[in-house]
VMD Tcl script that draws the C-alpha trace (Angstrom):
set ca {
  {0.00 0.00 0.00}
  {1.47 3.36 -0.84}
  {2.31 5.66 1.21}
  {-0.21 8.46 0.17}
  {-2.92 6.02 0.47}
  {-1.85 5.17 3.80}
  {-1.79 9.27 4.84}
  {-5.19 9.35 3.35}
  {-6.61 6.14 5.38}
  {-4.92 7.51 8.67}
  {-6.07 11.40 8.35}
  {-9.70 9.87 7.69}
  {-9.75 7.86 10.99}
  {-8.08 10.51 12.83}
  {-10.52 12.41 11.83}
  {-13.69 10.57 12.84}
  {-11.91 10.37 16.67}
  {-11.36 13.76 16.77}
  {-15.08 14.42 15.85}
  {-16.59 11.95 18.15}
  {-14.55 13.40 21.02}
  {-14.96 16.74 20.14}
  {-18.88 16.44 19.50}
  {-19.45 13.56 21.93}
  {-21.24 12.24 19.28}
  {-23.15 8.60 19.45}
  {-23.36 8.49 15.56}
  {-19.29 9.34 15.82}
  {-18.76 6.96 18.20}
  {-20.32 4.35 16.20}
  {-18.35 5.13 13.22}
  {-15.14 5.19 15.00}
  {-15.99 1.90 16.79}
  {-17.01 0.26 13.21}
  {-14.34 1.76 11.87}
  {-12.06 0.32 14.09}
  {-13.00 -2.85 13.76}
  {-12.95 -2.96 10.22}
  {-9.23 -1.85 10.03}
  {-8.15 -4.50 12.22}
  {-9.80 -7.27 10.84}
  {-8.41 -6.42 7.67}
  {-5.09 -5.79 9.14}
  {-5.21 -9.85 10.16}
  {-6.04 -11.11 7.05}
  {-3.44 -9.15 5.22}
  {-0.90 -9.95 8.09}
  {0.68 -13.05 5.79}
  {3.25 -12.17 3.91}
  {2.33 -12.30 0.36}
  {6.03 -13.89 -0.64}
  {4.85 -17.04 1.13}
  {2.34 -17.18 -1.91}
  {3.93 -19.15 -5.10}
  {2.78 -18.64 -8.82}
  {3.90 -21.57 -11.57}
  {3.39 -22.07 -15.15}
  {1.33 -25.05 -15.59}
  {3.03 -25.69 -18.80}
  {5.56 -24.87 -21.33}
  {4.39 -22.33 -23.87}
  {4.97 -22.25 -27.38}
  {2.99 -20.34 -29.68}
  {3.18 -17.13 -32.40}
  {2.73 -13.88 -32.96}
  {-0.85 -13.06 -33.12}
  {-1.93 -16.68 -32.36}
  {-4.30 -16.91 -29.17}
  {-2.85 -18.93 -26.75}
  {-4.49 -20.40 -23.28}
  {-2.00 -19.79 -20.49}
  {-2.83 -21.97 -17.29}
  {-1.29 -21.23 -14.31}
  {-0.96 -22.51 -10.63}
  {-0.95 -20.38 -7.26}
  {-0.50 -22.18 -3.57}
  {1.02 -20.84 -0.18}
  {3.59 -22.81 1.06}
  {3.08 -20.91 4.61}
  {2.20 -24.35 6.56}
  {-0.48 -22.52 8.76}
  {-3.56 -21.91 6.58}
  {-3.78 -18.81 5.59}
  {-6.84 -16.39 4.25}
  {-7.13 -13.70 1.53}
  {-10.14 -12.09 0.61}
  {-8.89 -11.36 -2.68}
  {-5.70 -12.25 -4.35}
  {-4.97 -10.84 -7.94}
  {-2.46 -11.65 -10.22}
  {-1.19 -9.19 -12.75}
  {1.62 -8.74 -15.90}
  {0.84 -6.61 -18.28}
  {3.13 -8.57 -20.97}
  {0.71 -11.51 -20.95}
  {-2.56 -9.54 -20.28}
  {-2.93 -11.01 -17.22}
  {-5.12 -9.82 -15.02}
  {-7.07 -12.42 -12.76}
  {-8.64 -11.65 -9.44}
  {-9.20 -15.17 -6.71}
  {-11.57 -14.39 -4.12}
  {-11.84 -16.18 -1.37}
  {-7.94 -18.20 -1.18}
  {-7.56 -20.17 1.38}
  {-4.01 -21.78 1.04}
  {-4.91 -24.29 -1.55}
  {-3.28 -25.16 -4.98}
  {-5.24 -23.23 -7.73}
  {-5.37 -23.44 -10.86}
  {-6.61 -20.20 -13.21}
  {-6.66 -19.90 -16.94}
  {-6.77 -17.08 -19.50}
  {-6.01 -16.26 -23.25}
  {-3.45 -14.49 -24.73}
  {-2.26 -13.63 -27.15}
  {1.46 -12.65 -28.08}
  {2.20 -9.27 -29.61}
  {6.14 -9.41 -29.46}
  {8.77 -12.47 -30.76}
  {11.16 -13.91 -28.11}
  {11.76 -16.12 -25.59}
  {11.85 -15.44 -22.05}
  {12.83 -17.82 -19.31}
  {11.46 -15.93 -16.34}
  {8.62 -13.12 -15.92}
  {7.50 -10.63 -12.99}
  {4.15 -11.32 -11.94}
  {2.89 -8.50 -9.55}
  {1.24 -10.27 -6.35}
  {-2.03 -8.21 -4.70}
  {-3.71 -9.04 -1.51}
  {-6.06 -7.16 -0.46}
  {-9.81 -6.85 1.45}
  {-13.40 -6.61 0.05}
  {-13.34 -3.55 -0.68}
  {-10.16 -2.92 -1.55}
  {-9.60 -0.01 0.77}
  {-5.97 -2.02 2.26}
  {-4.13 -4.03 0.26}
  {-0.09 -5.32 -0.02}
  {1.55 -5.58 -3.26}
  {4.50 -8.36 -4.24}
  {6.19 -8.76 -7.50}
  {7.59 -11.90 -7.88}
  {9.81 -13.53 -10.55}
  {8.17 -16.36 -11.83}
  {10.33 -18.93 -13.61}
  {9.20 -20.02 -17.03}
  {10.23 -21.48 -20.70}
  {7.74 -19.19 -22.68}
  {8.49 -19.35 -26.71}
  {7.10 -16.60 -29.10}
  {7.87 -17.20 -32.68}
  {7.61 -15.19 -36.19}
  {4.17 -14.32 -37.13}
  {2.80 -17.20 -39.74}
  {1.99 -16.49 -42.71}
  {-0.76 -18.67 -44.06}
  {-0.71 -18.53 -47.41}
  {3.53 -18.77 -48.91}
  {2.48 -20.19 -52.64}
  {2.60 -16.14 -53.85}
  {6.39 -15.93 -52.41}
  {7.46 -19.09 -54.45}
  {6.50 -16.96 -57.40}
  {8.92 -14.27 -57.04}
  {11.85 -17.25 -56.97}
  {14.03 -17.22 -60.13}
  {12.02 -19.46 -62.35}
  {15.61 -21.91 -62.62}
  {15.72 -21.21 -58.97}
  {12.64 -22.87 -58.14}
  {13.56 -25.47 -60.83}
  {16.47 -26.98 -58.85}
  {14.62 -26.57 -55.73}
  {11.52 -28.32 -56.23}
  {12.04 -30.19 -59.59}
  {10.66 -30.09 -63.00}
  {8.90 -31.50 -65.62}
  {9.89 -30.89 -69.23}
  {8.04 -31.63 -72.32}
  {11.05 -34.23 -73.75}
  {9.20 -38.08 -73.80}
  {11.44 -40.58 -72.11}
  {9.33 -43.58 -73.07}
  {5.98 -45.22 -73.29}
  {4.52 -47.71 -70.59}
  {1.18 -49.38 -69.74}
  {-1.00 -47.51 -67.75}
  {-0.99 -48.40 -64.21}
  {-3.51 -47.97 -61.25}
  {-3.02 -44.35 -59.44}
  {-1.26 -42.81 -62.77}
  {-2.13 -39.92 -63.71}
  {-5.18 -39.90 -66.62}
  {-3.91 -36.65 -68.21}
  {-0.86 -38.40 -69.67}
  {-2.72 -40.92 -71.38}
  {-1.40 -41.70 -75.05}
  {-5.03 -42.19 -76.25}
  {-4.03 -42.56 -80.28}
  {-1.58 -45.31 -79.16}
  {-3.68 -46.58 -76.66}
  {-6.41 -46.91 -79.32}
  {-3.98 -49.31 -81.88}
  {-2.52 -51.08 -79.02}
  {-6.04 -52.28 -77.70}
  {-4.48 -51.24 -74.07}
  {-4.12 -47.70 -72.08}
  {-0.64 -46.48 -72.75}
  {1.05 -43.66 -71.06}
  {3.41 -41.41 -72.08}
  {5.99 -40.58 -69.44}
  {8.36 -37.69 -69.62}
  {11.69 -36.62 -68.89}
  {12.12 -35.15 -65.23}
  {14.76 -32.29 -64.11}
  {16.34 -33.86 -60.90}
  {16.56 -30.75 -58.34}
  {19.91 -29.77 -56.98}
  {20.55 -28.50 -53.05}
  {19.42 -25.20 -52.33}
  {20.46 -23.40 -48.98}
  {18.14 -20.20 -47.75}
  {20.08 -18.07 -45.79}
  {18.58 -15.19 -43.24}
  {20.58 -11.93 -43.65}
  {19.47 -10.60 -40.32}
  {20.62 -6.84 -40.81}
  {18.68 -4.16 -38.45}
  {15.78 -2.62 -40.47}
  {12.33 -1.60 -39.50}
  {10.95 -5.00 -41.65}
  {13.12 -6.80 -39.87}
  {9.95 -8.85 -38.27}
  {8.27 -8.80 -41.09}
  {10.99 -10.42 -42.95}
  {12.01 -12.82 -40.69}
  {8.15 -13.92 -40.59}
  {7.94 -14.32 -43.94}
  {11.35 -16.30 -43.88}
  {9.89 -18.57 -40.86}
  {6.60 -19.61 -43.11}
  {8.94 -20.66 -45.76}
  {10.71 -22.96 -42.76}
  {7.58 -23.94 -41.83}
  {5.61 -25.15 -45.13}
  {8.42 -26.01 -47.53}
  {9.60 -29.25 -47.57}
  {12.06 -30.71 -49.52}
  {15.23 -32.68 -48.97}
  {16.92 -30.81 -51.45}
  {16.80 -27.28 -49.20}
  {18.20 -26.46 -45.53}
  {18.00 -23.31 -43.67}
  {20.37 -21.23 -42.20}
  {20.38 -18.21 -39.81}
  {22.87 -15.42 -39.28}
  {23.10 -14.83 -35.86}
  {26.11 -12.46 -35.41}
  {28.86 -10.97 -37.24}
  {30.89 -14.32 -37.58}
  {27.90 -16.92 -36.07}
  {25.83 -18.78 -38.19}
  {22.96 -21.08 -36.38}
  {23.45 -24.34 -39.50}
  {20.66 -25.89 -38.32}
  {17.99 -23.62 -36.50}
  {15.46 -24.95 -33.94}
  {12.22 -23.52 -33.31}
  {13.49 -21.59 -30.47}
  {16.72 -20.04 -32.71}
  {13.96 -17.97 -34.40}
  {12.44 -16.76 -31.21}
  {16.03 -15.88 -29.97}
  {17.20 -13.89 -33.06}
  {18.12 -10.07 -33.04}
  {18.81 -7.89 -35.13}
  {22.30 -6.47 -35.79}
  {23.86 -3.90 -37.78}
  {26.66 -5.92 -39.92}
  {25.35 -9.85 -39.61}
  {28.90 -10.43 -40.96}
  {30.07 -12.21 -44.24}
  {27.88 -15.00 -46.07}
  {29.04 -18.50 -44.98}
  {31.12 -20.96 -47.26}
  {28.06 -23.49 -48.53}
  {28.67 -26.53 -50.37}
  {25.43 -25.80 -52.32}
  {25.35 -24.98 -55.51}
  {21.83 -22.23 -54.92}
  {21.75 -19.84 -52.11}
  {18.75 -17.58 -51.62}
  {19.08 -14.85 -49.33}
  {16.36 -13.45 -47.28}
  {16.84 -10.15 -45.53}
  {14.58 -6.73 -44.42}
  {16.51 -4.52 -46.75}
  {19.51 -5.08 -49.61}
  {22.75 -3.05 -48.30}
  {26.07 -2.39 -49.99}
  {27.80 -3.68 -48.18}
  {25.59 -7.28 -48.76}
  {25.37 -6.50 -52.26}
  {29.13 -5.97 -52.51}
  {29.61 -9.54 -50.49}
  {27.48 -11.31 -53.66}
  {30.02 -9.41 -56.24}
  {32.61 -11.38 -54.72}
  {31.46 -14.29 -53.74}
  {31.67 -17.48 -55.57}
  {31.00 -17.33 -59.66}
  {30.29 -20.96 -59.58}
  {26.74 -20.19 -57.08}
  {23.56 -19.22 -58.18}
  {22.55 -16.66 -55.38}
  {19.54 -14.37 -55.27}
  {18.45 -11.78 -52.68}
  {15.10 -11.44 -51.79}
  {14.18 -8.21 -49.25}
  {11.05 -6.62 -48.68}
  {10.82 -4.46 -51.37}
  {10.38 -7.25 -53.23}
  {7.92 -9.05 -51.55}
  {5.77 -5.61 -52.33}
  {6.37 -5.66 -55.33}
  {8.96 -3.78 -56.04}
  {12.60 -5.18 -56.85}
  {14.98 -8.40 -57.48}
  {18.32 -8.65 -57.16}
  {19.69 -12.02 -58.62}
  {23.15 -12.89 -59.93}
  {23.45 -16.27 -62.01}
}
mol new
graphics top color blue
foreach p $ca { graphics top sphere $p radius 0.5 }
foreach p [lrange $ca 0 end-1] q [lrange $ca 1 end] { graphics top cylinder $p $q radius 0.2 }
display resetview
């Protein structure tokens, strides 16, 4: 209780004493007497220290920006003498908490409420403020405690990535997902679960038997997509969009690989790399790959990244996608 509060509380019964002496007043007497007995009361039940109170995430948390999450957690006194509080109230702003328990009595509880995550990271410990206080709440204590957690808030998802693939180099997305050509390898009876469109019907009609035609497929090479972290305001943006593409595309022929710091590089990122990332101003030079594509995602093309493609190796296929782009606006590819 602040001190102002506690000025105000003491002035006011001060007050009503001085008036039912001064007066001789029954009705001031009463007051005083009720008055009296209500701050004392009060002062019992708020006696306990409120650090004897402990607040636990039920469970671990993993979730996304902008994706509503239910956050359970549990509250118990470990004071062995059974305590009472009127009304306990739990509060962090960060997870829009806000829950009021009337009536604890020094038993495990369990409350739950949504949330949902405005900010990526990862945090392995919070400050939940503690509140005890009466009915009314005319006295009350305060406690903030640090409540130990493993709380994981990835990129944003985007739903919908088949756009993005568009704005890959056309022989880009050819050695990362395949290809079919137009150049027929060879004939073959038709089979159960092929596909109907290939059907040679004007052989199929002098062979008195379904024939297919099959064709010539471009075997996809490795491609590696690397995350140029460098600070920009679509920074978030750009990593979300770079997350999605983690997320959705699969393919044995493509790995992922974050920039960390000037000189780090995470080769193999887990979920909780991507809630962990900051931004930096020089994310350092672009790693030695042994695959032949590299596609670089980033907020915003710099010279000094653009002068790190110049020189890197001929022998690569490399293009830099940035946000710009993704509007609409600009490629940058070197072949």
């Amino acid at each position: 209780m602040t001190s102002i509060r506690k000025g105000i509380i003491f002035l006011g019964y001060a007050f009503i004493f001085i008036y039912a002496v001064t007066f001789d007043s029954e009705l001031g007497w009463l007051v005083f007497i009720f008055l009296t007995i209500f701050l004392l009361v009060n002062g019992l039940l708020l006696i306990d220290s409120l650090k004897n109170i402990q607040v636990t995430f039920a469970q671990e948390l993993v979730s996304s920006v902008n994706e509503m999450k239910r956050v359970t957690l549990r509250v118990k006194s470990k004071n062995l003498n059974h305590r009472f509080y009127p009304l306990l109230s739990l509060k962090n702003e960060g997870l829009d908490l806000n829950q009021v328990i009337p009536l604890f009595y020094s038993k495990n509880k369990e409350i739950s409420f949504d949330w949902l995550p405005q900010k990526r990271g990862y945090y392995e410990s919070v400050e939940i403020e503690v509140r005890s206080s009466d009915f009314f709440g005319v006295l009350y204590k305060t406690h903030v405690q640090t409540v130990e957690c493993s709380v994981c808030i990835l990129p944003k998802q985007e739903k919908d990535i088949s756009g993005l693939l568009h704005l890959i180099e056309p022989s880009i997305r050819k050695n990362l997902f395949g290809d079919t050509n137009f150049n027929l390898e060879r004939l073959r009876v038709y089979q159960l679960g092929d596909s109907v469109k290939q059907i040679d019907w004007k052989t199929s009609s002098k062979k008195q038997q379904l024939i297919l035609k099959e064709y010539e497929t471009y075997q996809p090479t490795k491609t590696v997509f690397i995350f140029y972290g460098v600070k920009s305001f679509y920074f978030e943006r750009m990593l979300s969009v770079y997350f999605s593409l983690f997320q959705q595309v699969e393919s044995q022929f493509c790995r992922f690989v974050l920039m960390e710091s000037e000189g780090k590089v995470i080769e193999r990122p887990e979920l909780e790399d991507f809630a962990k990332l900051e931004k930096i101003e020089n994310p350092g030079k672009i790693p030695e790959v042994t695959e032949s594509t590299i596609l670089i995602f980033t907020p915003e093309k710099t010279k000094r990244l653009l002068k790190e493609i110049d020189t890197y190796d001929n022998q690569k296929i490399i293009q830099v996608i940035d946000f710009q782009m993704i509007e609409g606006e600009e490629v940058y590819a070197k072949n």
